[in-house]
Each structure stands twice: as structure tokens, then as C-alpha cells.
C-alpha positions in Angstrom: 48.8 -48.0 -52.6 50.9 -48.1 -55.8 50.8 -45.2 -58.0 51.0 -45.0 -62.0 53.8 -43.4 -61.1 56.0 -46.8 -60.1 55.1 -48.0 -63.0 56.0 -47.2 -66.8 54.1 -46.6 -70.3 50.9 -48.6 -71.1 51.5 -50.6 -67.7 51.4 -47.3 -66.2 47.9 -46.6 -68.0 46.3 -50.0 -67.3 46.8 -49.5 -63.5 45.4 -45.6 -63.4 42.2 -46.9 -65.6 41.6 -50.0 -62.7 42.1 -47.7 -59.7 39.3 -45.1 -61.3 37.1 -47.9 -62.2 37.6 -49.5 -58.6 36.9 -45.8 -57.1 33.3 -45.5 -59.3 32.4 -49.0 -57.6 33.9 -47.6 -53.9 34.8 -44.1 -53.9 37.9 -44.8 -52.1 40.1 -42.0 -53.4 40.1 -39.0 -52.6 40.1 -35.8 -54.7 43.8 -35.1 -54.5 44.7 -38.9 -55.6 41.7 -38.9 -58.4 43.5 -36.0 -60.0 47.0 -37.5 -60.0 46.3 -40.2 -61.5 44.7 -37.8 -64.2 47.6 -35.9 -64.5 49.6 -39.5 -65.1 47.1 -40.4 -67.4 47.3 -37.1 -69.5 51.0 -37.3 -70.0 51.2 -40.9 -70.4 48.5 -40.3 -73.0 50.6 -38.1 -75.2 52.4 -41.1 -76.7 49.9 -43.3 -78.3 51.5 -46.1 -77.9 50.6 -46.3 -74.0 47.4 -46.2 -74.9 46.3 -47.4 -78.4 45.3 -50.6 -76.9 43.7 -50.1 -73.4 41.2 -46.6 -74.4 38.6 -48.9 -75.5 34.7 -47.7 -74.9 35.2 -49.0 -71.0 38.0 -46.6 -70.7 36.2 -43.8 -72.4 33.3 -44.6 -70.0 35.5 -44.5 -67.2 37.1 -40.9 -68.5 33.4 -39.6 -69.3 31.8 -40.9 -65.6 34.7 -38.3 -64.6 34.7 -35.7 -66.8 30.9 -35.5 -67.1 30.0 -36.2 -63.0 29.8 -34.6 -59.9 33.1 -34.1 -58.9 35.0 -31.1 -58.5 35.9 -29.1 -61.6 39.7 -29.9 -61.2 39.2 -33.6 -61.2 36.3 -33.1 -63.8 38.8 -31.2 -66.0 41.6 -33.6 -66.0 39.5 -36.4 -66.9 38.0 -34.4 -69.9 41.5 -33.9 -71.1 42.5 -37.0 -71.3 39.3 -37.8 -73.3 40.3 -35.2 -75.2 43.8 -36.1 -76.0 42.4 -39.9 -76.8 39.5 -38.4 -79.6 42.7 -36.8 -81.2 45.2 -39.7 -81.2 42.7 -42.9 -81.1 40.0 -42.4 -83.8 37.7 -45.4 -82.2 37.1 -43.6 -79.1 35.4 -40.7 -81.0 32.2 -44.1 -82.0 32.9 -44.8 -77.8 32.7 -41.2 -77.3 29.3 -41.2 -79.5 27.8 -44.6 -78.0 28.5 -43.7 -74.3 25.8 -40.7 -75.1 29.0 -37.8 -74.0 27.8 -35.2 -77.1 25.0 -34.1 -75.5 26.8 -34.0 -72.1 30.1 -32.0 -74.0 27.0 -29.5 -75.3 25.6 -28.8 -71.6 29.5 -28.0 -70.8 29.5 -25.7 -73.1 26.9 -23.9 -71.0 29.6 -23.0 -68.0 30.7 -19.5 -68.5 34.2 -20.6 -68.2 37.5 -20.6 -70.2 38.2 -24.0 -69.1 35.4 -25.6 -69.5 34.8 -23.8 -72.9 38.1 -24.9 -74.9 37.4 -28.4 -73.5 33.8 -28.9 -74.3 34.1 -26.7 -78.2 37.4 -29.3 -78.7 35.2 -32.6 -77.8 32.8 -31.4 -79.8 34.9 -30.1 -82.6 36.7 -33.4 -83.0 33.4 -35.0 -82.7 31.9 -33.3 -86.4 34.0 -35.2 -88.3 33.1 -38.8 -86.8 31.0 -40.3 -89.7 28.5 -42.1 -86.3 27.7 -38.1 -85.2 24.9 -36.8 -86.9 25.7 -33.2 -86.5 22.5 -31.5 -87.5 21.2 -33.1 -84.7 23.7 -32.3 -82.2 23.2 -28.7 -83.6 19.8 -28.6 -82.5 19.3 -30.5 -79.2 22.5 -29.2 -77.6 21.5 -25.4 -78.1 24.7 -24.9 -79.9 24.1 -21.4 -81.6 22.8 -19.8 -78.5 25.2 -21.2 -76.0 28.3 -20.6 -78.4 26.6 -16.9 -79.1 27.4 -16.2 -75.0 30.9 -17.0 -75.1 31.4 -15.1 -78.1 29.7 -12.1 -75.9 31.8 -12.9 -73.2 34.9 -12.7 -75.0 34.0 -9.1 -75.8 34.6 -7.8 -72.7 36.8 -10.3 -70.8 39.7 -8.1 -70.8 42.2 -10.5 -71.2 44.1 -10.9 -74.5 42.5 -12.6 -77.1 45.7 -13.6 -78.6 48.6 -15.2 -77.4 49.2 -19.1 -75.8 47.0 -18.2 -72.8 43.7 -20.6 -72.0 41.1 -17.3 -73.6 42.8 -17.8 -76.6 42.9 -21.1 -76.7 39.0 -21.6 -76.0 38.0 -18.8 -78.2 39.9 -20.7 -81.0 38.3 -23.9 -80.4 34.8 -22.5 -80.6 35.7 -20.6 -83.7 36.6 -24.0 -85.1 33.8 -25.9 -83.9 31.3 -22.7 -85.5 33.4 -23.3 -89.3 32.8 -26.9 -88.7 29.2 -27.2 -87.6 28.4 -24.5 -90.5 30.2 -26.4 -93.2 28.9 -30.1 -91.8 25.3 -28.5 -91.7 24.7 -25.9 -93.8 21.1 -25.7 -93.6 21.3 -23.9 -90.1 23.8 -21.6 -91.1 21.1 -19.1 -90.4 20.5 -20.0 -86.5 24.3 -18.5 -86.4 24.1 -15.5 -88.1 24.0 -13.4 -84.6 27.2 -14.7 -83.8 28.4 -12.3 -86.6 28.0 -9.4 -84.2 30.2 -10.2 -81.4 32.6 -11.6 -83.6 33.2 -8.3 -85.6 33.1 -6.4 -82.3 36.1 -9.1 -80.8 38.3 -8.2 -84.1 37.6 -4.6 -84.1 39.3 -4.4 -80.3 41.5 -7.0 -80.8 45.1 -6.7 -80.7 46.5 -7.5 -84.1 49.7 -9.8 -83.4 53.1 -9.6 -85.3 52.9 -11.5 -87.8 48.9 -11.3 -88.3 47.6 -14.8 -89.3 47.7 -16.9 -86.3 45.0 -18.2 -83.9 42.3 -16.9 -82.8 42.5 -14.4 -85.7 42.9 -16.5 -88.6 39.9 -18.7 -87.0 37.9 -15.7 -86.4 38.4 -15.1 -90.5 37.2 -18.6 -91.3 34.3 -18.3 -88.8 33.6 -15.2 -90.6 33.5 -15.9 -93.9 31.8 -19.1 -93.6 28.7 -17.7 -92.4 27.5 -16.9 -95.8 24.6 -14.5 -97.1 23.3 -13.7 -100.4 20.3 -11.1 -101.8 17.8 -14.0 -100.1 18.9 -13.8 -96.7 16.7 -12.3 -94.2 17.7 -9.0 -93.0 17.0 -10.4 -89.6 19.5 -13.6 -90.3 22.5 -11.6 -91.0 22.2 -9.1 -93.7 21.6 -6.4 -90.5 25.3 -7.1 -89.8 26.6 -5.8 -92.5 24.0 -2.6 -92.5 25.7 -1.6 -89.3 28.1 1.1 -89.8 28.8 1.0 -86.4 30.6 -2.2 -86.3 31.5 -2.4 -89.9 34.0 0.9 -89.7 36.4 -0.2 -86.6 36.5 -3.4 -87.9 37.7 -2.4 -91.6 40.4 -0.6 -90.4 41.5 -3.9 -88.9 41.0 -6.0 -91.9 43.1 -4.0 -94.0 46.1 -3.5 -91.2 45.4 -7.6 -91.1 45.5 -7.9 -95.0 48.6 -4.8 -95.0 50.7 -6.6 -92.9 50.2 -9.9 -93.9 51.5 -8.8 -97.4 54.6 -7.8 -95.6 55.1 -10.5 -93.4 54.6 -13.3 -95.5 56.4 -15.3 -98.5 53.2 -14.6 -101.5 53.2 -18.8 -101.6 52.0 -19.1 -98.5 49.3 -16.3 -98.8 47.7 -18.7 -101.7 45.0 -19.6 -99.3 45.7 -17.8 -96.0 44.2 -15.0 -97.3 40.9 -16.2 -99.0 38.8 -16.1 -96.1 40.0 -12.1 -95.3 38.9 -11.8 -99.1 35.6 -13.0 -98.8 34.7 -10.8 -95.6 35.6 -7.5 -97.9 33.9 -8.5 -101.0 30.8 -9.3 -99.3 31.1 -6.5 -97.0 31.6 -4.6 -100.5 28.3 -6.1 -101.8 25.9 -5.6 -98.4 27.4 -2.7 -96.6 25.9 0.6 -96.7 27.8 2.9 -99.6 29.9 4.9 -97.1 31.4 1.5 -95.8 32.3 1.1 -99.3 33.5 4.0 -100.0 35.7 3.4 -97.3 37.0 0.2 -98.9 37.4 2.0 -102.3 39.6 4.1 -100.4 41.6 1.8 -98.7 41.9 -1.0 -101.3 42.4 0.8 -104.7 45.2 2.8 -106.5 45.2 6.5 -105.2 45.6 9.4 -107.8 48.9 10.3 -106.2 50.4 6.8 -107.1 50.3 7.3 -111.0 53.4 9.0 -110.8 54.7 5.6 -111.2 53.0 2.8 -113.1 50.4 1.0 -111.0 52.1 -1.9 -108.9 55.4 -0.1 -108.9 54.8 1.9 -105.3 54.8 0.7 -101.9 51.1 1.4 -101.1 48.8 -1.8 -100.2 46.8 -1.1 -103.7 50.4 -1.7 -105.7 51.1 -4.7 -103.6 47.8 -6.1 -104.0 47.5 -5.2 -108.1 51.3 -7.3 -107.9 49.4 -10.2 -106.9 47.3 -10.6 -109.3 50.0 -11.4 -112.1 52.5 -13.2 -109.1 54.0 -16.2 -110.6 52.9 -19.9 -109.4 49.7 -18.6 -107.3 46.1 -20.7 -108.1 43.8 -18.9 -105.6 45.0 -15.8 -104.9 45.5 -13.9 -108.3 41.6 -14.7 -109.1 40.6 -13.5 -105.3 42.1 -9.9 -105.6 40.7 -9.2 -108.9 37.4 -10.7 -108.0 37.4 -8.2 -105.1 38.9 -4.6 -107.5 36.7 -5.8 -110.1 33.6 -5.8 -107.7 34.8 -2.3 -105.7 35.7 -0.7 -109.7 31.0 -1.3 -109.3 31.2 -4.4 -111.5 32.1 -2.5 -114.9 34.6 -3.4 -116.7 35.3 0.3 -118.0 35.6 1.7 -114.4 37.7 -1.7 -113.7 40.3 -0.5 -116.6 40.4 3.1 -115.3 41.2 1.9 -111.4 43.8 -0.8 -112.4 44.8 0.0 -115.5 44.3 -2.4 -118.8 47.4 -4.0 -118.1 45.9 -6.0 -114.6 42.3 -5.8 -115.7 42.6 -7.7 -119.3 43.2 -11.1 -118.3 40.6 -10.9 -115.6 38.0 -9.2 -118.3 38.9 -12.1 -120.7 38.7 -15.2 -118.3 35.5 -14.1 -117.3 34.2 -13.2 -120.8 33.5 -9.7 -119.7 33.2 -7.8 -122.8 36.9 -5.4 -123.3 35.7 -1.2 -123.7 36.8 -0.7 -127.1 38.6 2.6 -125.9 40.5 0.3 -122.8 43.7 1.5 -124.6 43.4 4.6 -126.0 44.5 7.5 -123.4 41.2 9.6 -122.0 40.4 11.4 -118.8 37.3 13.6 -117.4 37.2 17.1 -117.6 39.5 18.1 -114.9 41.6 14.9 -114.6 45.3 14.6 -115.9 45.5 12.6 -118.7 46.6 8.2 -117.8 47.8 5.7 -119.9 45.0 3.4 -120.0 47.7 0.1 -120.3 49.9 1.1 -116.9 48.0 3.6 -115.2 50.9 6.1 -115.5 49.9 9.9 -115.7 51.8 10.8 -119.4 53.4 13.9 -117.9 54.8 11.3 -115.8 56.2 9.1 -118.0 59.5 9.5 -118.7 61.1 10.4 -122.2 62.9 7.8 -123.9 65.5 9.3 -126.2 66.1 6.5 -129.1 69.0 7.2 -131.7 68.3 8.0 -135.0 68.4 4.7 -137.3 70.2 4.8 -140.4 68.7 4.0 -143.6 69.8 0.7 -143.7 68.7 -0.4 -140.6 65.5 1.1 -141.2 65.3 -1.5 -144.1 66.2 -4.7 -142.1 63.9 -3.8 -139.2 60.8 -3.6 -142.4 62.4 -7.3 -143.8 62.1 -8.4 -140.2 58.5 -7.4 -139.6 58.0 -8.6 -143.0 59.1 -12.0 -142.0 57.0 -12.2 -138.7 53.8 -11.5 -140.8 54.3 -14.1 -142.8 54.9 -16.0 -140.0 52.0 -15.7 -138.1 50.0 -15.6 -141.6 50.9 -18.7 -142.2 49.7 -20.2 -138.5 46.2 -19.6 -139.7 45.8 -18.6 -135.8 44.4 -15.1 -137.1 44.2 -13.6 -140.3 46.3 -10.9 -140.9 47.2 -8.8 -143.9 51.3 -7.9 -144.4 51.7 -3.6 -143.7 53.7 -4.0 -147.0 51.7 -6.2 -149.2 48.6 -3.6 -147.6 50.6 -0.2 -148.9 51.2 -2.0 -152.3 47.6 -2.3 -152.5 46.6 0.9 -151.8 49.6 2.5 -154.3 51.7 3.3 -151.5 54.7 1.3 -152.6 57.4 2.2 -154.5 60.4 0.5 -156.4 63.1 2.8 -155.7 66.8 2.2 -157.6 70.0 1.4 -155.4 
């Protein structure tokens, strides 16, 4: 018999595809020879050009009658993978994919309790959500998604193997993470039949191993899945809100979202944080918002300025709360500055006088403005409790701290050509019409405080 093998590119493919269509008509290969010519066709498949033309919906039929029959789970697999491989690099096979009825049959896969069969079935169906032919909802519904995807997130709890890295757990618990942000953002209105998943997933980051450096798969898509299951004061308590009530997973799991958030800060150029971070954001502003008050304590703790760092002016130390303040006035950023002060503005309770006294005037006034948050009228003038040493309201400096600047004694005559140069500058901006402001000297010669001296 020849083999694929003897042969080269889309010649190659053309002959597997009319020995495994001759073998559904007369099963005369055996398992061995099925999943060679698999293996051909999965390599061969890589390069789209042996294939663009010949996966047409009788090939996808023939990969499917495979990948979806009763034959071992070896053969099974390699068939799936080169339907796989063809739903990523041949777009018309996803509408084969869709005719030949294989969604519902990629959702029953997903029932296997298997690593294999889980990154192959969540990737099928991944790729599937964003064929315009795939009506998602429903594929939500009849294939038991939520349920079936809630057991594999349960059985990556306690699978003991790592959960990062370029081995096959990883890999299928990425892909099902993907396939939860998709189904959630393609049909919205069931976001509720996943809210259990929010459970196991805070349990599989709080014993996770956090990699170096910390955004890559199946973290970051653990992130995404998590902040895209969304809640609000209507949710039920029942639908998700209970998640957050828990202090028992909430505590183990804050400690890794701010090494995750810590690290990242220190691993990565600011311009690439713009929207790597977002999702890490979301998860600690609504934890902030639903927790119970010691979790947010905790993140009050962990995420803003300490007393100890007003030696300095805010943003100046090395702490996480300095690094994060930096960011909120970090040149060429869109999403990131408005994300960190979103989430000091909400742990400072939502008040903009609290706000000032945690971040200091300096990074809370364009925040307070942009948002039309009314300014405390004593946000700059220097106050403290009973008991507290006495900041400056603008940098967040303690003023025994601040350091005294020693300026040399100016001579008369300079003393007059800094007063015609202020002088000048009010005229200046006078004469914009911008605001309205009154000249110091014109003011004093008002009030009788100006006098013509001689030379």
C-alpha cells in the first residue's frame, strides 16, 4: 500500500483523505495505519497550502467520522487535531464543521474527564464562537456547557500536576478558560449559569504556582475568565455574589493577585501593562466593592501608601503603592492610568477627601476633576488628626520630612525684576480672558499699599 509518506504536500493530503474515506466504506486499515496517516495529515496540515483546497465539508466529514466515532482514543485524537488545526487555518471548514452537526458532538467530548480530550473539545469549540453560522446561546444550553466546564475546573484543583508550563494540563485548562471568556462575552445573558465556576477558579490561582514573569497562560486566562464573569448590586447572592462573601477563598487568593500585580510591575516595560493588567484590575475593585470589610481591609493594606513611606514623597519609594501611584501620571498610557485610580479612588471608600489624604492632591486632582468629583476646599492646606504627624496635602510628604531648601538672599534689585516679571505674566494671562485675574500690584495700589519711592 502507498503511504502519504511517498508522497509530498497537498498530493500527500489527497491520498491520506481517499484511504480514510475508503476505510469508512471497508474498514481495511488497521488502528496502527489509521493513526499514521493522522499523524501525516497533522503535519502536512500545518502549512495551509497542502490543504487550503482539499478540506472541503467531505474532508471535515471524513476528520469528524474519526474524531467523533468509535475508535480508539489515539486514532480518535489524531483525527480531532487535524480538524482542529483546519478550523484555525481554513475558515470555511468552521460552516463544514457547523453543517456536519460536530458542536454538539465537540460538547459531549467535553464530558471525558481527560486532559486530552478537554484541550481538544474546549479548542473546537472555542474556535467555533466566533463562526457567524454558530448560534452560541444555543450551543450554551443543549451541550451542558457550564456544568460540564464547572468539572474540569474542579478537576484541575486537585490534579497535582502544574498548572503552568507547556505541558497538556496547562494547555487544556487554557483552552477552557478561553472558551468560558468567549461563551460569556458572545452570550451574555447566561453569564449567570457560570457564576459557580468562580469558586474553583479562585481556589486553582490561590495554589497555583505563580511563573517568572507572571502574565502568561493559564494565568492571564484565568484573569480574563475572571473578570468577565460580572456582578453588580442585582445579582443573586446565589449567582455569584457568595463568591466574593467567602473569606475563605478570597484571602489566599489576594495574596496572589498582588504578588501577580507586584511582579508584573517589575517584570514588564509599563507599555505593555496598558491592557495586560485590566482584567487583574477589575477582580480587585470588585472584590473591593462585594467582599466582606476585612478582605478589604486587607486590600487597603496591600494596595495603598503606608505611613512609613511619607518619608519620601508618595511615588518616590520602591513599595507596590509608589509604583502603582507612578502609573497613574506614566506618560503615553490610555487604560491604565484611569484603571489604578479608579481602583485607590474606590479603596480611599469613594470620597474624594479620604482619596487626597491616601494619595496625596498631587495624583488625586486630575482623577477628581475628570470625573467632576467636587475638589475638598482644604485638599491643599496641610492638616492631620489628633495624633498624626502633620503631611503635605500636594506630595504626601510628612513636613518634618521634607527637606530644607536654603535660598540666597536676593538683592534689592533683583527683588525688583522678579515683581516686573510677575507683573508682566499677569498681564499676560489678563489679557487671555481664560480667567479673570486682578494684578498683586494694581491690587496693593488699590488698597493704599503702594508706594512711589525716589531712586
Amino acid at each position: 500500500m502507498q503511504t502519504s509518506a511517498d508522497l509530498g504536500g497537498s498530493a500527500a493530503v489527497k491520498h491520506g483523505l481517499d484511504l480514510l474515506a475508503q476505510d469508512i466504506q471497508q474498514n481495511d486499515l488497521n488502528d496502527v495505519q489509521r493513526k499514521d496517516i493522522f499523524g501525516q495529515l497533522k503535519v502536512l496540515g500545518r502549512d495551509v497550502n497542502n490543504v487550503k483546497n482539499l478540506y472541503d465539508e467531505s474532508a471535515v466529514k471524513i476528520l469528524g467520522h474519526f474524531g467523533f466515532g468509535k475508535y480508539t482514543r489515539d486514532v480518535a485524537r489524531e483525527a480531532l487535531r487535524c480538524l482542529a488545526n483546519a478550523l484555525i487555518l481554513i475558515p470555511s471548514t468552521q460552516d463544514a464543521f457547523d453543517a456536519c452537526g460536530f458542536i454538539p458532538k465537540a460538547a459531549e467530548l467535553l464530558s471525558n474527564s481527560d486532559d486530552d480530550d478537554e484541550f481538544l473539545a474546549s479548542r473546537m469549540l472555542f474556535l467555533m464562537t466566533y463562526n457567524a453560522s454558530a448560534n452560541v446561546p444555543k450551543f450554551v444550553v443543549e451541550g451542558e456547557l457550564p456544568s460540564k466546564m464547572q468539572v474540569h475546573f474542579e478537576r484541575h484543583i486537585t490534579a497535582g500536576e502544574p498548572l503552568v508550563g507547556a505541558g497538556i494540563t496547562s494547555m487544556a485548562l487554557s483552552e477552557t478558560l478561553k472558551l468560558l471568556f468567549n461563551l460569556v462575552s458572545f452570550a451574555p445573558q447566561q453569564v449567570n449559569e457560570f457564576m459557580p465556576a468562580m469558586r474553583p477558579l479562585f481556589q486553582i490561582l490561590s495554589t497555583a504556582k505563580i511563573p517568572s514573569p507572571p502574565l502568561q497562560p493559564p494565568i492571564t486566562y484565568l484573569l480574563n475568565a475572571l473578570a468577565c464573569l460580572e456582578i453588580d448590586e442585582k445579582t443573586e447572592t446565589t449567582d455569584g455574589r457568595q463568591w466574593f462573601s467567602n473569606d475563605t477563598i478570597l484571602e489566599s487568593s489576594i495574596n496572589k493577585f498582588v504578588e501577580i500585580l507586584d511582579q508584573s510591575l517589575k517584570s514588564y516595560p509599563q507599555n505593555t501593562l496598558d491592557t495586560q493588567l485590566i482584567s487583574l484590575l477589575t477582580i480587585l475593585r470588585r472584590m473591593n466593592a462585594f467582599a466582606s470589610n476585612n478582605i478589604r481591609q486587607k486590600l487597603k493594606a496591600e494596595l495603598l501608601p503606608k505611613d512609613n513611606e511619607r518619608s519620601l514623597p508618595l511615588g518616590q519609594s520602591g513599595t507596590l503603592a509608589s509604583r502603582l501611584l507612578k502609573l497613574t501620571t506614566a506618560p503615553g498610557l490610555v487604560h491604565l492610568p484611569e484603571a489604578v485610580s479608579s481602583l485607590l479612588f474606590e479603596l480611599s471608600d469613594k470620597d474624594a477627601h479620604t482619596f487626597v489624604k491616601n494619595v496625596g492632591y498631587g495624583y488625586a486632582a486630575g482623577y477628581l476633576m475628570t470625573h467632576k468629583i467636587p475638589i475638598p476646599e482644604n485638599a491643599q492646606q496641610s492638616s492631620s488628626t489628633e495624633g498624626e504627624v502633620p503631611v503635605n496635602p500636594v506630595t504626601g510628604q510628612r513636613l518634618d520630612k521634607e527637606p530644607d531648601v536654603e535660598m540666597p538672599e536676593m538683592t534689592q534689585e533683583e527683588k525688583e525684576r522678579e515683581a516686573e516679571r510677575l507683573y508682566v505674566l499677569f498681564e499676560r494671562l489678563k489679557a487671555t480672558g481664560v480667567v479673570d485675574v486682578k494684578n498683586p500690584v494694581e491690587q496693593a495700589k488699590e488698597e493704599g499699599r503702594f508706594e512711589e519711592v525716589d531712586d
